[in-house]
N, C-alpha and C positions, 0 to 999 in steps of 0.2 A: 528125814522130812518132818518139819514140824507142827503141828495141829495149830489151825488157823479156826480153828472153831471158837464161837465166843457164846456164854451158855444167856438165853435171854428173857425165858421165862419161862412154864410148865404147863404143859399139854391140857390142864384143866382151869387155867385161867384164857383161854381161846375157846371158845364156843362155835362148833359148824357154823360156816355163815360170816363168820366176826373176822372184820380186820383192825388189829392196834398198832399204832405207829410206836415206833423204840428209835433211840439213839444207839447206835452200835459202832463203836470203835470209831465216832464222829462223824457219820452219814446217817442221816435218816433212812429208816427201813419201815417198810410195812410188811407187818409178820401178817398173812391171812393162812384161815383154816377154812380150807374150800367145802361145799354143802357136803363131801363124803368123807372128811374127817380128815383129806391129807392136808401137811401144812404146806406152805408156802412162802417166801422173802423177795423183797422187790423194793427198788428204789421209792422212797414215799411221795416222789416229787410226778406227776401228769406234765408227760413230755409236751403238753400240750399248750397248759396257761401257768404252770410253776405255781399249784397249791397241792394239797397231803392227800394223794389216794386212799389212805387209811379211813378219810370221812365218808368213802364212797360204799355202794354196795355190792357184798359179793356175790353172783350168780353164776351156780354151776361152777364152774374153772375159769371165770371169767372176776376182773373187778372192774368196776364201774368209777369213772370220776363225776363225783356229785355236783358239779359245774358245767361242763358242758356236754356229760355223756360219754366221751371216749370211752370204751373198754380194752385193757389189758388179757392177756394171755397169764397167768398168774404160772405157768411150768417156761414159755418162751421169752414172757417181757414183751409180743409184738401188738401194737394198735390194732385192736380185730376193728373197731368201731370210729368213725372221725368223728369229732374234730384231729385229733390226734392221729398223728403219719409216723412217726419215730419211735421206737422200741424204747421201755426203762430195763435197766439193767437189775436181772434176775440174781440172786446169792443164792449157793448150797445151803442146804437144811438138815440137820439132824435130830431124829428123837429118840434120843437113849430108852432103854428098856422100863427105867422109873419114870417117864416120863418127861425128863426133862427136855427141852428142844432148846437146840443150838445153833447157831447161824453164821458163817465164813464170810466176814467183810471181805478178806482178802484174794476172793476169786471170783468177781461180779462177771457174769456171762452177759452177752448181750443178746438183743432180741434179732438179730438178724438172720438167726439161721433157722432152716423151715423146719 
């Protein structure tokens, strides 16, 4: 089995709180680091009006799209909040021991299951 992991940045350029958008094996992702330091990957696109989650804010386990509000699930990918009804598709996340965090374009889960 081969490692689908793609390494994206390091654990101390994300700040609790902070979500940055990245290109990852040619799908935008938005890496966030949720207020208690775990991280997180998620489609960067708002199923809702198709602009970058990344400019949104993060609260709690939650991210916010900074247009019309939706909020995301940042562990399920599902609309906790409308405008937004459709789940984004969530990626695996790894943080090596040095800190490095890594992200699996090639196993996007979706927000459907509870």
């Amino acid at each position: 089995m081969s490692d689908s992991f793609v390494p994206v940045a390091r654990l101390t350029d994300l700040a609790p709180g902070e979500a940055l958008g990245l290109e990852v094996s040619g799908l935008e992702i938005a890496l966030v680091r949720d207020e208690d330091g775990g991280v997180h990957a998620l489609a960067d696109i708002c199923s809702h009006d198709d602009v970058a989650l990344s400019d949104g804010d993060v609260e709690g386990c939650t991210l916010e799209c900074w247009k019309h509000g939706s909020q995301f699930d940042l562990v399920t990918g599902r609309p906790l909040q409308l405008p937004a009804v459709r789940p984004v598709p969530v990626y695996p996340v790894r943080v090596d021991a040095d800190g490095q965090i890594a992200v699996d374009p090639e196993h996007a889960l979706t927000g459907s299951a509870g």
